[in-house]
C-alpha positions as CSV (number, residue, x, y, z in Angstrom):
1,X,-3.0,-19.8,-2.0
2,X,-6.3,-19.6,-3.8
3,X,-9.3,-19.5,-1.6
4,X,-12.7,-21.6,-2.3
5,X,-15.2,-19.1,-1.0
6,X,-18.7,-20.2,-0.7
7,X,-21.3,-18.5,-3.4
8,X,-24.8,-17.0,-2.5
9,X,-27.8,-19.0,-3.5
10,X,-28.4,-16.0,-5.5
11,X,-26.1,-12.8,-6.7
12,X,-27.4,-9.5,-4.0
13,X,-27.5,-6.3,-5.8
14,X,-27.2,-3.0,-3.8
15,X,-28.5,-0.2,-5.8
16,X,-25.7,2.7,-5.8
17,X,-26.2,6.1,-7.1
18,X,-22.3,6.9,-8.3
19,X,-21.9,2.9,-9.7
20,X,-25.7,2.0,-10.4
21,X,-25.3,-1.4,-9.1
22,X,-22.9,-2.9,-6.4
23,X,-22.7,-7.0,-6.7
24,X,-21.7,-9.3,-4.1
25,X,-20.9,-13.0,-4.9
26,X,-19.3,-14.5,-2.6
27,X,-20.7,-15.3,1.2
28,X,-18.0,-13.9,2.8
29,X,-18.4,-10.6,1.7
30,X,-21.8,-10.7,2.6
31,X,-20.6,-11.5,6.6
32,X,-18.0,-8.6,6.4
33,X,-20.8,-6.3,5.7
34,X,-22.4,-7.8,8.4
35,X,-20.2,-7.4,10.8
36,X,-20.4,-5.1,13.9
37,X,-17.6,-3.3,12.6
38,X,-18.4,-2.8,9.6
39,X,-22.0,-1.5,10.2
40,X,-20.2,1.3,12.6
41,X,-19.0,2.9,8.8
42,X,-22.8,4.2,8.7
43,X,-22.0,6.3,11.0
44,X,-19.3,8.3,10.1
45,X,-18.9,10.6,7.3
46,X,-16.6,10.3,4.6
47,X,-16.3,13.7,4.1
48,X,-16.0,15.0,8.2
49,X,-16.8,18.8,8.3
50,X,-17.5,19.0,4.6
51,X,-21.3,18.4,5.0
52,X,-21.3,21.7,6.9
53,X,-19.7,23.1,3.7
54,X,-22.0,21.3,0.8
55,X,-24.9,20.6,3.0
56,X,-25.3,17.0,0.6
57,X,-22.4,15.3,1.3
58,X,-24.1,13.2,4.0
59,X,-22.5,10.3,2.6
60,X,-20.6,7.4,4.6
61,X,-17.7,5.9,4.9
62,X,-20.2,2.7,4.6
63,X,-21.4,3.6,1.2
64,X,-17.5,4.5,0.0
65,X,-16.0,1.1,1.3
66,X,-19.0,-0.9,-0.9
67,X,-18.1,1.3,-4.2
68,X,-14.3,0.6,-3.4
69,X,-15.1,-3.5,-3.4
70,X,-17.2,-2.6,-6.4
71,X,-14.3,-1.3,-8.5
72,X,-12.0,-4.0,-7.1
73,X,-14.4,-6.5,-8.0
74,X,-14.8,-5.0,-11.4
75,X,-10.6,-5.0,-12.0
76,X,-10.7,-8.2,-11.1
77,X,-13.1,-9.3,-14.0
78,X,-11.6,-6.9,-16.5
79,X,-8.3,-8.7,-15.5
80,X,-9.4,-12.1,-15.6
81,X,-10.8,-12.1,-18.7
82,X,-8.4,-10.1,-21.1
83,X,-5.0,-10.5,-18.8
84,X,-5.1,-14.0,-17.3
85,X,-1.9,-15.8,-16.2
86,X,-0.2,-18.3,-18.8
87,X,2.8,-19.5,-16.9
88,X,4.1,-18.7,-13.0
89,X,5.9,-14.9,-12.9
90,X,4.6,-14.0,-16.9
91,X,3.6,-10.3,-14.8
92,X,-0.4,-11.4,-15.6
93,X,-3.1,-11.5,-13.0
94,X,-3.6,-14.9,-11.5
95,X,-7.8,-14.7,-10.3
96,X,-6.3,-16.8,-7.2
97,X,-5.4,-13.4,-5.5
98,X,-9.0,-12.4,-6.4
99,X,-10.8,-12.9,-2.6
100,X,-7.6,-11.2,-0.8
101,X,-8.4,-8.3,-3.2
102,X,-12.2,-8.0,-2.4
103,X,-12.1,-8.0,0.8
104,X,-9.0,-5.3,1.2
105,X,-11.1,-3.2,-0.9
106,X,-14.3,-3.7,1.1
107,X,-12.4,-3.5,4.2
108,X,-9.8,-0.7,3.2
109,X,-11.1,2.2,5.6
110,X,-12.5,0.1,8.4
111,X,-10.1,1.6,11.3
112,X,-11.4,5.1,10.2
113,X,-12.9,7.2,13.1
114,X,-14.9,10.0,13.5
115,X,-14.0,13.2,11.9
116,X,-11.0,10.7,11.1
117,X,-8.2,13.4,10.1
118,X,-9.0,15.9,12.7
119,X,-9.3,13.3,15.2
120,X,-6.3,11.1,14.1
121,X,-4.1,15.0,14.3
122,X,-5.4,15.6,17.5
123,X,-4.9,12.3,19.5
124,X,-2.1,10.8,17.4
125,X,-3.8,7.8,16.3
126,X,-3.3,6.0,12.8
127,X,-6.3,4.9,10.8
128,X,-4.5,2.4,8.9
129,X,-2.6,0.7,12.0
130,X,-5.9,0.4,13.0
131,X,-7.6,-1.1,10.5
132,X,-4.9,-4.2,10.5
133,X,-5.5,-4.4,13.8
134,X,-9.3,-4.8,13.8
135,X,-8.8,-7.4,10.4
136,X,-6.1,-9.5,12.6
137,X,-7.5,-9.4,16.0
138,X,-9.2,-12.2,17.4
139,X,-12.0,-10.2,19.0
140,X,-13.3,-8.8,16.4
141,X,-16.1,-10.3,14.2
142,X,-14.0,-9.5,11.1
143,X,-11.4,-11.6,12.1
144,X,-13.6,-14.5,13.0
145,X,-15.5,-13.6,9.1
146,X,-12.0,-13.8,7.5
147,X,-10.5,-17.0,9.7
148,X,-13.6,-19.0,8.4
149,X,-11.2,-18.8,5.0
150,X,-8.3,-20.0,7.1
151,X,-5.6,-19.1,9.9
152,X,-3.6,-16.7,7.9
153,X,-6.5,-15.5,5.9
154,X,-6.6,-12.4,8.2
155,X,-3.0,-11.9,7.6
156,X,-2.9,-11.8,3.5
157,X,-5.8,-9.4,3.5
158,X,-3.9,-7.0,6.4
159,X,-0.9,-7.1,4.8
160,X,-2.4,-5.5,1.5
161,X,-3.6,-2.6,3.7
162,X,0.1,-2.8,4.7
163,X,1.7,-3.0,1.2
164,X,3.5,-6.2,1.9
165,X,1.4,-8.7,0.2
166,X,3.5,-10.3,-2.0
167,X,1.4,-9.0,-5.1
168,X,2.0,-5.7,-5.7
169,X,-0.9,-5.7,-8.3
170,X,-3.4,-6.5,-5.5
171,X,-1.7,-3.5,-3.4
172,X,-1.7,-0.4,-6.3
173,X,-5.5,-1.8,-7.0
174,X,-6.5,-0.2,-3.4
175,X,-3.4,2.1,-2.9
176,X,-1.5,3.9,-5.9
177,X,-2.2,7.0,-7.7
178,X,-5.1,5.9,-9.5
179,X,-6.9,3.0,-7.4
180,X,-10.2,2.0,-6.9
181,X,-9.9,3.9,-3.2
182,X,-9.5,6.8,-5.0
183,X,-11.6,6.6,-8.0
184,X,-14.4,6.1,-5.6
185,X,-14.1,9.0,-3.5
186,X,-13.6,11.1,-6.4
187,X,-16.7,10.1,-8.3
188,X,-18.8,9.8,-4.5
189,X,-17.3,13.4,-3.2
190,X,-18.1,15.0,-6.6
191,X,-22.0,13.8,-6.9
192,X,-22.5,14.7,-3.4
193,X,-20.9,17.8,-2.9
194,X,-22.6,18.6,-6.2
195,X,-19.3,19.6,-7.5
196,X,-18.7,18.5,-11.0
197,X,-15.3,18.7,-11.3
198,X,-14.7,15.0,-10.1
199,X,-16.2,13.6,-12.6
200,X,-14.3,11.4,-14.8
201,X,-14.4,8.5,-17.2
202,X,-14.4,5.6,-15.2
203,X,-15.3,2.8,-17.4
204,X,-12.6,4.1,-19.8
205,X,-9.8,3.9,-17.2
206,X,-11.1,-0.1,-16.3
207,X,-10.8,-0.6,-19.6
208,X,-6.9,0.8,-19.7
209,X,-5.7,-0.9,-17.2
210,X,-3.4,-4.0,-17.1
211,X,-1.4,-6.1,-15.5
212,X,2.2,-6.0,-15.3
213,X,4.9,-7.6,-13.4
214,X,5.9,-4.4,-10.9
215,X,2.2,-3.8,-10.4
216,X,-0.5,-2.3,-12.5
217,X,-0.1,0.0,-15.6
218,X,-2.5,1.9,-18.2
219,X,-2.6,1.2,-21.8
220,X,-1.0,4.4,-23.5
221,X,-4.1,4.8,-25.7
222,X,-6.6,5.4,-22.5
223,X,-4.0,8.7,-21.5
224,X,-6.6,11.0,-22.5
225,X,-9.1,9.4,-19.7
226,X,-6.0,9.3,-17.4
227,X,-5.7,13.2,-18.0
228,X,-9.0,13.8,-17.4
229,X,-8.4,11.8,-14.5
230,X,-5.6,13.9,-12.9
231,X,-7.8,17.1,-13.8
232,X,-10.8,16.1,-12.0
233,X,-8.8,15.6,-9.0
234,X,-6.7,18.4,-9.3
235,X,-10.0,20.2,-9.5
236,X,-11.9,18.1,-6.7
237,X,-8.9,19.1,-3.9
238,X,-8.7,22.9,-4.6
239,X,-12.9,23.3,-4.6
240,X,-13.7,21.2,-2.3
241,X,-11.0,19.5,0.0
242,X,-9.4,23.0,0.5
243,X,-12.4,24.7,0.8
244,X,-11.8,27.5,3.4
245,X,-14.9,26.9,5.2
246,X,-14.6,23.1,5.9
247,X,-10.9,24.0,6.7
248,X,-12.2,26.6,9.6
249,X,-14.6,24.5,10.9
250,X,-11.7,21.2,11.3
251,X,-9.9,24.4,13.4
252,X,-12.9,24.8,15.5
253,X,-13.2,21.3,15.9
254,X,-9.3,20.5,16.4
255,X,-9.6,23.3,19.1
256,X,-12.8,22.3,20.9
257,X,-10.7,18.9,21.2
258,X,-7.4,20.3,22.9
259,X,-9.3,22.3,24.9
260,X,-11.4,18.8,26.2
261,X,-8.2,17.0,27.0
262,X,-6.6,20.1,28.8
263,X,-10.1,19.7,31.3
264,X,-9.4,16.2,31.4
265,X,-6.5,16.3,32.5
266,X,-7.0,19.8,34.9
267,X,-7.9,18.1,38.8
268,X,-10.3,21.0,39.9
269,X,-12.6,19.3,36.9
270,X,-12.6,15.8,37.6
271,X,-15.7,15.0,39.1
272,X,-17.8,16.8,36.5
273,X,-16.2,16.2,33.1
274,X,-17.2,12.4,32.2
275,X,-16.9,11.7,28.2
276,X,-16.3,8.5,29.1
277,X,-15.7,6.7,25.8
278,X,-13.5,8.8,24.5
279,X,-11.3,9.4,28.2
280,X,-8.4,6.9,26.9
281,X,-7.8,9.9,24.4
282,X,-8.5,12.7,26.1
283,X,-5.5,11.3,28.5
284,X,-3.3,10.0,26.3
285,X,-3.2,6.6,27.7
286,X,-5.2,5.1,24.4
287,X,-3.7,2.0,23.6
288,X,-4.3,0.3,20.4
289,X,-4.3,-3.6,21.6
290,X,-6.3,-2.7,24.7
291,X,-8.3,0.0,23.9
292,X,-9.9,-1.3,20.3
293,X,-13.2,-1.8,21.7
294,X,-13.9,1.6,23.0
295,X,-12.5,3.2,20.0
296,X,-15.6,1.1,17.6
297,X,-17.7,2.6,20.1
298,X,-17.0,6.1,18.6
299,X,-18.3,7.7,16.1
300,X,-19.7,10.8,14.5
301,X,-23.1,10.8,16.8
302,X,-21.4,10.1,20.2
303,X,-18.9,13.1,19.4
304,X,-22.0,15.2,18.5
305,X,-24.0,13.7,21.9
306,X,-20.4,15.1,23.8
307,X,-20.5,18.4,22.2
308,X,-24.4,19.3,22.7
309,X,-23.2,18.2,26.6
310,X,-20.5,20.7,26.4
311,X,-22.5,23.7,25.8
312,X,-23.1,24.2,28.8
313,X,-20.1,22.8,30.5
314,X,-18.8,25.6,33.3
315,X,-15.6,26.4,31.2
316,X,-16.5,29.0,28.7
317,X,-13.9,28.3,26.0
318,X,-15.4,24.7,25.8
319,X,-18.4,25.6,26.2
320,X,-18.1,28.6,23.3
321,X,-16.5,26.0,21.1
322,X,-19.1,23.4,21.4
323,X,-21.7,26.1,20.4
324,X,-19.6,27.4,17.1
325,X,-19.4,23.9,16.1
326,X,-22.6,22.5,16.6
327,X,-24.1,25.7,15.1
328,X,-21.8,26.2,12.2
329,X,-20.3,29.5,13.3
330,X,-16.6,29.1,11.3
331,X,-14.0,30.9,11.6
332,X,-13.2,33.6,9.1
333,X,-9.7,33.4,7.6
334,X,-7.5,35.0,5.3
335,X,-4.5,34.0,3.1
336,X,-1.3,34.8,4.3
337,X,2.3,34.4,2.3
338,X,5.8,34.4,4.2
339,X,6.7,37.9,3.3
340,X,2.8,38.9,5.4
341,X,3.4,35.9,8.2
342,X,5.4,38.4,10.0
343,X,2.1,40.4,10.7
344,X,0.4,37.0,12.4
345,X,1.9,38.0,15.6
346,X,0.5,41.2,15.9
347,X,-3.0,39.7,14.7
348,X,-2.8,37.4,17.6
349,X,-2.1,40.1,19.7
350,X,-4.8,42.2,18.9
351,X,-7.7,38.9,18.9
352,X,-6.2,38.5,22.5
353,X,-6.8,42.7,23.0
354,X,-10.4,41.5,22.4
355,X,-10.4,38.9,25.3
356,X,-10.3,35.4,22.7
357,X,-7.4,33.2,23.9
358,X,-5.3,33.3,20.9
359,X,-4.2,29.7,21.6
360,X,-8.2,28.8,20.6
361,X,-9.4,31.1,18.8
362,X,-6.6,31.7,16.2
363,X,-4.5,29.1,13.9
364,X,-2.4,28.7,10.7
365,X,-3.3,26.0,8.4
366,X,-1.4,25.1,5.1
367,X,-3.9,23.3,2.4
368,X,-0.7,21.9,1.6
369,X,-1.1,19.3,4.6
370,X,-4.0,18.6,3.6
371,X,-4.7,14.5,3.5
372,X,-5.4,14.8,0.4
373,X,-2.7,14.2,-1.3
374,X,-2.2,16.0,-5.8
375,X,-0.4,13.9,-8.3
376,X,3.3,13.9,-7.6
377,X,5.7,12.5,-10.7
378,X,8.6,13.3,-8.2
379,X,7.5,11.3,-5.0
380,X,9.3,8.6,-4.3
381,X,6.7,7.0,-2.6
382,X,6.5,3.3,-3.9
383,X,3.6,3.4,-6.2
384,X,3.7,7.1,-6.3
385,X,3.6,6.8,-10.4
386,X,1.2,6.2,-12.9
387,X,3.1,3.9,-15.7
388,X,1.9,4.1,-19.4
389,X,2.3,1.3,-21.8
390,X,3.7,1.6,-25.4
391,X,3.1,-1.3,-27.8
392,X,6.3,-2.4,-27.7
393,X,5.8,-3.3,-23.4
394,X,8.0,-0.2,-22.6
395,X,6.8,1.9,-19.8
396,X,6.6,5.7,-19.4
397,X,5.4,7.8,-16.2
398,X,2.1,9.5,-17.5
399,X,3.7,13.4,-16.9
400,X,6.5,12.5,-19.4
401,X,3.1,11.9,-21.9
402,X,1.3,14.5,-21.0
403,X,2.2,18.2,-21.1
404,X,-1.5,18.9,-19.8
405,X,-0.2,16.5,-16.6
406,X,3.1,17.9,-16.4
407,X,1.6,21.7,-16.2
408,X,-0.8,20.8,-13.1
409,X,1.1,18.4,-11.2
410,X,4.3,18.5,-9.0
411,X,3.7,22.2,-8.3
412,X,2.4,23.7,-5.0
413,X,-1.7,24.3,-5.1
414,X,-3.6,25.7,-2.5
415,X,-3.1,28.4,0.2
416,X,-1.8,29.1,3.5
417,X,-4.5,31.1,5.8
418,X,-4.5,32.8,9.4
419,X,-8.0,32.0,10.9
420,X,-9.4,34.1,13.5
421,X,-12.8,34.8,15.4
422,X,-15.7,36.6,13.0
423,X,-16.2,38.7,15.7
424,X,-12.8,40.9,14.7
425,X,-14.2,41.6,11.4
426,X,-17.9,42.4,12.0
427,X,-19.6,45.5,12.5
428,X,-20.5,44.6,16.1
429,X,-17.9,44.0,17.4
430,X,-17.1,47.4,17.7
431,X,-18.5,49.2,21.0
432,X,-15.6,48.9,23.5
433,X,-13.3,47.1,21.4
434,X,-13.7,49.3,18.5
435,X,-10.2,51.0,17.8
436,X,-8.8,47.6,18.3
437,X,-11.0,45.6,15.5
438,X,-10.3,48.6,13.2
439,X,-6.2,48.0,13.9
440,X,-7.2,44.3,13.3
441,X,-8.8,45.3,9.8
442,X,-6.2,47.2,8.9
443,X,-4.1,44.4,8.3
444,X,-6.7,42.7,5.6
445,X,-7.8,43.0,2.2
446,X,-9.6,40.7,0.3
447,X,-8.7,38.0,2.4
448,X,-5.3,38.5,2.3
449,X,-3.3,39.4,5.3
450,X,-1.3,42.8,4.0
451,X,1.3,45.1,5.6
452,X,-0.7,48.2,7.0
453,X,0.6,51.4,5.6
454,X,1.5,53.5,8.9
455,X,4.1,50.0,9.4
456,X,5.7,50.2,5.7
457,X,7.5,53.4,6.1
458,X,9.0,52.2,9.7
């Protein structure tokens, strides 16, 4: 199974500003770089809306994929060196399984699109399908990268992204509760959102980790870097991944997006409504297998070159849409709890009273769906865990160390909020409609949707 790759002539060194320095080896990882598809990750955001939150995270899904290799590479070494195999199935890391790791890191978020969660939501598409599908089709120059290795090259590396390789340590090294996926967007999110709560002790953790036969585990001395871990995180999702702003703007965007492929589909529009590229989705008739090509065509700039088109489109709900969103008009948006969700009804009534379709201008959203996902001890996702290791080779799952872990994790964070047009909670928008914003108000304070009192004593 191992793989002789061929070396550069000399090590390349990409300057990074959350790992310093990113080093690349082998040739092969140089060519998947290269490739067509992998230069699309440029252009398109890691963070979707969130730049319109923390105006610096400008940052790629290019530049995460490179600091994901980067960590691999780096577990890989740390492996190697202190953990290396003696004797077939002794649970240690055989380096043979080294290349398949590298390039699953590398190429771990390749099927992403633009705005990928909002878009993948919207038009019921799967990042990760996707991704195995652009590493195992023949078309693609990643496949014809990865076949130079040999014919089932393609296949090992797919089926990490999968979770079916047969090494489970080469899996929970890109996908498990404390992976290199994750350790890099942590560290990347936090220094460009300028948030500090993500940061964490990284070298520490690489220095904790080992080997095992199920997988991977952490030394039990490193738990206080594993804590800090979990906190960062824990932090990271409720300042910046739940942010209400970035939240109301993937409304605005989700919306602008139902209300193209309703015009798609409507007859009276057909001859002027032309988003060509992105026509398979906008009438459901994408299809992975056939349609890969036009999907790599996509991403965040031809959504934007759409949208400035849309502005002036004759329907005035696209058109109003386009405008919030390329302008960075949100939303406002208040928490609601199930003993207030009653009231939503009447708030939708009253943002209709106004002359908003409720159906656009109004949604629910629970952080709780969020993609990002907390620490869960309970999950029984495979590789839900983080193990600990006791000198004696016994294992224990890190909130059964940790009371600081136990407090934070397994519980529900977040909010649920009612999002609505600013319009019904400015001072201009009274005028004609001014009895009816003022019933609207009624029903909020501090961002909370409450019970008016003329409707408590009913």
């Amino acid at each position: 199974m191992g793989y002789q790759t061929e070396k550069l002539k000399q090590e390349k060194v990409i300057r990074d500003p959350v790992h310093s320095h990113i080093y690349i080896q082998d040739q092969i990882i140089m060519d998947l770089i290269n490739t067509a598809e992998f230069q699309r990750l440029r252009r398109i955001h890691q963070l979707g809306t969130t730049s319109l939150t923390f105006p610096g995270a400008e940052h790629t899904r290019f530049s995460h994929s490179l600091g994901v290799y980067e960590i691999v590479r780096r577990i890989c070494n740390h492996f190697q060196r202190n953990y290396p195999t003696q004797t077939p199935g002794d649970g240690l890391w055989d380096d043979q399984n080294r290349l398949v790791a590298e390039c699953a890191g590398l190429l771990h978020d390749i099927g992403h699109g633009t705005y990928s969660h909002t878009f993948e939501h919207i038009f019921q598409t799967n990042h990760e399908e996707i991704t195995q599908e652009i590493i195992t089709s023949e078309g693609t120059e990643v496949n014809q990268v990865l076949r130079k290795m040999g014919p089932n090259f393609p296949n090992q590396v797919a089926s990490v992204i999968n979770k079916t390789y047969p090494n489970q340590q080469v899996v929970q090294m890109i996908s498990s509760q404390c992976d290199a996926d994750r350790m890099d967007y942590l560290l990347r999110d936090s220094y460009f959102t300028g948030a500090q709560y993500g940061n964490f002790d990284l070298d520490r953790i690489l220095q904790v980790m080992r080997p095992y036969e199920q997988g991977i585990c952490f030394k039990k001395s490193g738990l206080h870097a594993i804590e800090y871990y979990i906190v960062s995180r824990y932090q990271m999702y409720l300042q910046v991944y739940f942010h209400p702003t970035s939240r109301s703007m993937e409304v605005i965007l989700a919306h602008l997006l139902k209300r193209a492929r309703q015009i798609a589909q409507d007859p009276q529009y057909q001859d002027d409504f032309q988003p060509g590229l992105l026509r398979p989705f906008l009438t459901e008739q994408f299809d992975l297998k056939h349609d890969l090509s036009n999907y790599l065509q996509l991403d965040d700039g031809v959504l934007t070159t759409y949208f400035s088109a849309w502005r002036t489109f004759p329907d005035p709900i696209l058109a109003d849409l386009a405008t919030r969103f390329l302008d960075r008009e949100p939303f406002k948006s208040a928490q609601f709890t199930p003993e207030t969700k009653p009231q939503l009804t009447e708030l939708r009534s009253l943002v209709a009273d106004v002359g908003f379709d409720p159906n656009f201008y109004t949604a629910t959203d629970n952080s709780y769906n969020q993609p990002y996902d907390v620490y869960d001890p309970t999950d029984s996702h495979p590789n839900a865990q983080i193990e600990l290791m006791e000198k004696d080779g016994s294992l224990i799952e890190l909130s059964q160390a940790s009371l600081l872990v136990q407090t934070i994790t397994g519980r529900d964070v977040g909010d649920s909020r009612f999002f609505f047009p600013k319009e019904m909670f400015h001072p201009e928008a009274a005028g004609l409609f001014a009895e009816t914003t003022a019933q609207f108000q009624s029903y909020l304070r501090n961002d909370h949707v409450i019970q008016p009192k003329e409707s408590q004593h009913d």
